[in-house]
C-alpha positions in Angstrom: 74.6 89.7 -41.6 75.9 86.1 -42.4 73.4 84.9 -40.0 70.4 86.6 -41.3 71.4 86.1 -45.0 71.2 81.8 -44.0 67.9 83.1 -42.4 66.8 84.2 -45.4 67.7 81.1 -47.1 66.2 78.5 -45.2 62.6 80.9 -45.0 62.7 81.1 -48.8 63.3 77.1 -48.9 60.7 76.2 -47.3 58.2 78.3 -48.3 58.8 76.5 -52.3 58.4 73.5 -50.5 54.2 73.3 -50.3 54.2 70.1 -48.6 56.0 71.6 -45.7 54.1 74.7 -45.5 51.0 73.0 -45.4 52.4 70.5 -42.5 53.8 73.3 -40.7 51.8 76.0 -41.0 48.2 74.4 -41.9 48.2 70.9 -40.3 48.1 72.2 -37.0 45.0 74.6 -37.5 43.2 71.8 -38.9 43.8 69.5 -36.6 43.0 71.7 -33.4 39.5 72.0 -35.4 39.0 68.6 -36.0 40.2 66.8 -32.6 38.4 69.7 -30.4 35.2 68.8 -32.0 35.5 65.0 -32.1 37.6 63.5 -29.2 35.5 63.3 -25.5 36.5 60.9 -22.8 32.9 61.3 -22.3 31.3 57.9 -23.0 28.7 57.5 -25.5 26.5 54.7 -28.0 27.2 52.2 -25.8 25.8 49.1 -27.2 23.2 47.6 -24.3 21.7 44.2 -24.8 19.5 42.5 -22.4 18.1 39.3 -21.2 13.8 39.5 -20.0 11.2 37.8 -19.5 8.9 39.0 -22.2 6.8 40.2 -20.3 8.8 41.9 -17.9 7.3 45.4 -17.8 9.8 47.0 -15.4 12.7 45.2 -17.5 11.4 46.8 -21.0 10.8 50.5 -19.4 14.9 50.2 -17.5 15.8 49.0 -21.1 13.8 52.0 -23.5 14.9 54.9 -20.7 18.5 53.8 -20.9 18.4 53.7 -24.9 16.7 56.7 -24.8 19.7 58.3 -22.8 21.5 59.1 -25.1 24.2 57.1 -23.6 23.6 53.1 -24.9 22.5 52.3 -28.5 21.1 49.0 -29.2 23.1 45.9 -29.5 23.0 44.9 -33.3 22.2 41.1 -32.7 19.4 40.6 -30.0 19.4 36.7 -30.9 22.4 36.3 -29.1 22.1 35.4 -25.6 24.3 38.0 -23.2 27.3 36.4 -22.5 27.7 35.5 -26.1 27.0 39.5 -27.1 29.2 40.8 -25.0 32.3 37.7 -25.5 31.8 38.4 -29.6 31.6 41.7 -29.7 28.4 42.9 -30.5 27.4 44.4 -27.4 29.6 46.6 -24.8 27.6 45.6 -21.8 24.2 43.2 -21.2 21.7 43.7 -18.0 20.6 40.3 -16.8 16.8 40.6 -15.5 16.3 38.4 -12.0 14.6 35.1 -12.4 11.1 36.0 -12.9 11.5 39.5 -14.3 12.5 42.8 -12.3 8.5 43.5 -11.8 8.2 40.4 -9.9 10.9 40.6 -8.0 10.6 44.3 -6.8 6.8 42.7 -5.9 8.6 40.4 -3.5 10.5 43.2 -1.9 13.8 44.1 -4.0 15.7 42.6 -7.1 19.4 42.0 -8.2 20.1 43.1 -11.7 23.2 41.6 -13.7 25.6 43.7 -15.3 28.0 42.4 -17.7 30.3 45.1 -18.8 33.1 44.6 -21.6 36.3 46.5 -19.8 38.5 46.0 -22.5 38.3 49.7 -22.7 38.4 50.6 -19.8 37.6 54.0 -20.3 34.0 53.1 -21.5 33.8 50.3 -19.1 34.2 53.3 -15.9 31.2 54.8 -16.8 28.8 52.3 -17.9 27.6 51.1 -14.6 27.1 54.7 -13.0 24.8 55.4 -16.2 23.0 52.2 -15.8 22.6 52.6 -11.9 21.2 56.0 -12.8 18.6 55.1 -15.7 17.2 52.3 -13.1 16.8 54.4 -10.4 14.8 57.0 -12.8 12.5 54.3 -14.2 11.7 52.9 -10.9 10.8 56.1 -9.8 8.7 56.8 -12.3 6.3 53.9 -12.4 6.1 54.8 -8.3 8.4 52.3 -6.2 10.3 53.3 -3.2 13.9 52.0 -3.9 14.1 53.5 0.1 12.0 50.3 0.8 12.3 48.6 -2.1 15.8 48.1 -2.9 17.6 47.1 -6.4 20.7 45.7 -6.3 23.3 45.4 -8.6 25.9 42.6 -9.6 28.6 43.3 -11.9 30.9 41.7 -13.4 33.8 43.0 -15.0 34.9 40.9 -17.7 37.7 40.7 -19.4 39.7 43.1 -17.6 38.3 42.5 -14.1 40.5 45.3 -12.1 40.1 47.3 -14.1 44.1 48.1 -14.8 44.9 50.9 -17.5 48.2 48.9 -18.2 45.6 45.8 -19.6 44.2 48.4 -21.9 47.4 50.4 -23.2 50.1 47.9 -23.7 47.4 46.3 -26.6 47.0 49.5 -28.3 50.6 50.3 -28.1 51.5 47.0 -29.7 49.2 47.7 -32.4 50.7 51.4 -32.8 54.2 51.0 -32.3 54.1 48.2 -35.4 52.3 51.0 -37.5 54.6 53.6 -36.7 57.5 51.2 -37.1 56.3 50.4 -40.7 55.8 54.1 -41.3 58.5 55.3 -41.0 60.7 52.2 -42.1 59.5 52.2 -45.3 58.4 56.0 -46.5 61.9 57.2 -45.3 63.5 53.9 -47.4 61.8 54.9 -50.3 61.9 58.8 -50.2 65.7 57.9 -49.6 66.3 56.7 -53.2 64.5 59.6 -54.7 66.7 62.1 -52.7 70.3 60.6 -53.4 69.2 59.7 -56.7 70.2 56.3 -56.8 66.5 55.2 -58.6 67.9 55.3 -62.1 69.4 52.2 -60.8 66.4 50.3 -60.0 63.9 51.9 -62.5 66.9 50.6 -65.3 66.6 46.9 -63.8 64.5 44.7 -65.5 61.6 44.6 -62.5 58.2 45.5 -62.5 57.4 48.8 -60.5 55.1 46.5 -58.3 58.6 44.1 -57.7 60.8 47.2 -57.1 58.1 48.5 -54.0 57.8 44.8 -52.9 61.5 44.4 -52.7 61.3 48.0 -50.7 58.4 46.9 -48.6 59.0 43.3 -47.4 62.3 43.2 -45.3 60.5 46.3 -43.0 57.5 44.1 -42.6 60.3 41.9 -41.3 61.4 44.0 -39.0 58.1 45.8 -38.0 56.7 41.8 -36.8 60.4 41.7 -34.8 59.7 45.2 -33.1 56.1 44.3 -32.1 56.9 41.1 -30.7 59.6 42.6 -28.5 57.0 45.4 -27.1 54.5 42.2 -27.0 56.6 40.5 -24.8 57.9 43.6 -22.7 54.0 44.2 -21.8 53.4 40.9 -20.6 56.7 39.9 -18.5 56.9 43.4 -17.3 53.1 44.3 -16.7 51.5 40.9 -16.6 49.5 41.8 -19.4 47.4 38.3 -20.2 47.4 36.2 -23.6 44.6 34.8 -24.0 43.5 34.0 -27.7 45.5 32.5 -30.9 48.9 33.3 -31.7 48.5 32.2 -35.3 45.2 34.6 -35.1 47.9 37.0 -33.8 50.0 36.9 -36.7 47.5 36.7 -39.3 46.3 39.9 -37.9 49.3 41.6 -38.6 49.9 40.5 -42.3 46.5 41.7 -42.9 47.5 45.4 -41.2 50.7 45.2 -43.3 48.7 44.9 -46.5 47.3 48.4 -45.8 49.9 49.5 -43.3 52.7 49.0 -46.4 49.9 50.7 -48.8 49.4 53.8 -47.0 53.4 53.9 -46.7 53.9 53.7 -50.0 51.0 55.8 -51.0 52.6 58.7 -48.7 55.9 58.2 -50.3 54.9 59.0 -53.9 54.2 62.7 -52.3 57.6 63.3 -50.6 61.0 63.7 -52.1 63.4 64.0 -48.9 63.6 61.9 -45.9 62.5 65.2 -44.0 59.1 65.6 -45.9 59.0 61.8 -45.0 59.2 61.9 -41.7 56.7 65.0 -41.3 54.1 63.5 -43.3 54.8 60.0 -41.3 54.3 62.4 -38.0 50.7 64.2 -39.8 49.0 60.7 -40.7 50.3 58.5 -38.2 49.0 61.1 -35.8 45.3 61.4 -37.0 44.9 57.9 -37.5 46.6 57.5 -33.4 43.1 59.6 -32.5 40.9 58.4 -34.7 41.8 54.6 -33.7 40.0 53.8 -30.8 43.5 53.1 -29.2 43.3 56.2 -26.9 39.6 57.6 -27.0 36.7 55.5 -27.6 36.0 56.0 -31.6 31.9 55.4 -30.7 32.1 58.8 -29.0 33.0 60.7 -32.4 30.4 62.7 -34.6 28.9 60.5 -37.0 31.1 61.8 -40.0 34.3 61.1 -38.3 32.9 57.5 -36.6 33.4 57.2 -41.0 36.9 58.0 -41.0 37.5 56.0 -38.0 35.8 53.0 -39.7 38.1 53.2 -43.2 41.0 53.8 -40.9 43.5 50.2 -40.7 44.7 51.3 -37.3 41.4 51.2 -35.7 40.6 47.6 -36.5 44.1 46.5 -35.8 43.6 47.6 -32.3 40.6 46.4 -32.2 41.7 42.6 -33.2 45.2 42.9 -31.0 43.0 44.1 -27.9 40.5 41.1 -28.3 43.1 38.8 -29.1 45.2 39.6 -26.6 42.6 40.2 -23.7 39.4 37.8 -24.5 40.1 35.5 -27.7 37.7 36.7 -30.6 35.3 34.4 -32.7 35.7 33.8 -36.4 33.4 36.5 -37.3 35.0 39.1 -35.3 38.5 38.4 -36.6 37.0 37.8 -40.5 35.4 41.3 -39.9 37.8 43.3 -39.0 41.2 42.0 -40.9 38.9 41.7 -44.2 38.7 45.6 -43.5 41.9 45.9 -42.7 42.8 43.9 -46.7 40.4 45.9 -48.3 41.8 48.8 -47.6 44.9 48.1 -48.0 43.8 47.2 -51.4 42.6 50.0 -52.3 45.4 51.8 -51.0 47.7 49.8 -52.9 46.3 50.4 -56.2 46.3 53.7 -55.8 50.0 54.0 -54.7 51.1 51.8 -57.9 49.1 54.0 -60.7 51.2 57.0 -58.3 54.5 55.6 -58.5 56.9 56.9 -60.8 58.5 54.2 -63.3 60.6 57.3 -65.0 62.7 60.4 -63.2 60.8 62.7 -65.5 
């Protein structure tokens, strides 16, 4: 009877928690919706750009049937030449046309096609050259030649990742994750932790701005977050030879623009929990969405349109983004202004709200 009377207790105290009923009893039906609709390892808009002759017939046709796939989108900038696409970012793989154009060449009795495939994610980068291989073999069909007699022959190159090896792609992402986890937790469970032992009368009596008191709460975990990523940095790359090869001080900037929305969304989340339990659930429920909606596990192009959205607002997804390029390839200016001016925009916005939030009484 003891037993079932502390039964009783612990149902009824969580059930006037709503925070926790929702987490516990919501969250997972929501997410089971949302994850089995939007994550496929299937690969999909794969951004093709190409190098012709203009009037390379052949060319155009293998270039409109594999758009018209389903598989490869466009490339935004078709100025660039396809090196440069693919080494900046704007393109996910480039097809080379043989000197002359592919018509001419299959005229003269077969043709090599270059592939240049991006397998920085490696999960795309698998599938890309089967797809190609098969849109060319369609087309050439189609307008009558015997590949039988005729053949086509492909050279890729793999860049970036040449052998392909999954530990190239993951140890990246999991820099990039671990360091937003870190700060997660670090700081929502710091804050929450003042609110539950009640020991904010303190600092709300000091004479410090709200803004000063979270900045004082924030900064020594951003501290320790950088610490904690370097460590799994150089655990990745002494242990799994995981390459180097762009800027360190592009390295670093890239994380103080994640901790500008990284510390946001930490504090943001705090103003909504008042124990170091609620903390660490709602650390689990956000840290988890924005894991799979990242790009750091499953390609983010492959999500329906509304959630490629939410994948695009998400910090986590252009810190993994930045880390992997940096890491793996370099990145240009553009690429690192892009995606670390969306990381500090959004972390601006997150930050604004989570000060108008914030409590400067115990009332």
């Amino acid at each position: 009877m003891r037993i079932w009377g502390f039964f009783k207790k612990e149902i009824i105290s969580m059930l006037r928690s709503p925070a926790l009923v929702v987490a516990v009893l919501i969250m997972p039906a929501v997410q089971i919706i949302i994850l089995s609709g939007a994550l496929t390892l299937e690969a999909n808009n794969i951004r093709l750009a190409i190098d012709m002759e203009p009037n390379d017939i052949v060319m155009q046709k293998v270039y409109n049937h594999a758009i018209g796939s389903g598989y490869f989108i466009r490339a935004d900038d078709t100025t660039k030449d396809a090196v440069s696409a693919v080494q900046s970012g704007l393109a996910d793989v480039a097809i080379i046309a043989p000197s002359g154009g592919l018509e001419y060449a299959i005229a003269r009795g077969g043709g090599e096609i270059q592939m240049l495939i991006d397998s920085m994610n490696i999960l795309k980068a698998q599938s890309i050259e089967a797809y190609l291989q098969g849109v060319v073999v369609a087309t050439a069909a189609e307008m009558g030649f015997n590949l039988n007699s005729v053949p086509i022959q492909f050279s890729t190159r793999t860049l970036f990742n040449p052998e392909m090896n999954t530990k190239w792609f993951m140890v990246p992402s999991l820099v990039a994750v671990i360091a937003f986890i870190m700060l997660m937790i670090l700081i929502t469970t710091a804050i929450t932790k003042e609110k539950e032992i009640g020991t904010f009368e303190t600092l709300l009596a000091a004479p410090i701005s709200k803004f000063g008191i979270l900045m004082g709460k924030t900064l020594p975990y951003v501290l320790v977050g950088f610490v904690s990523m370097l460590i799994v940095l150089f655990v990745g790359m002494i242990a799994f030879n995981v390459p180097f090869v762009g800027s360190v001080v592009a390295f670093v900037l890239t994380f103080l623009a994640f901790c500008v929305a990284g510390t946001g969304m930490s504090v943001l989340l705090s103003n909504y929990t008042n124990t170091q339990q609620q903390a660490l659930l709602g650390v689990m429920i956000v840290a988890f969405f924005s894991l799979m909606f990242s790009g750091a596990l499953i390609p983010s192009e492959n999500f329906p349109i509304v959630l490629r959205w939410v994948s695009f607002i998400n910090p986590l997804t252009h810190y993994v983004f930045l880390v992997r390029g940096i890491m793996l390839k370099g990145t240009t200016f553009g690429y690192f202004a892009y995606h670390a001016g969306m990381m500090i925009i959004v972390g601006l916005v997150l930050w604004v709200i989570a000060i108008k939030k914030f409590k400067i009484t115990l009332n």
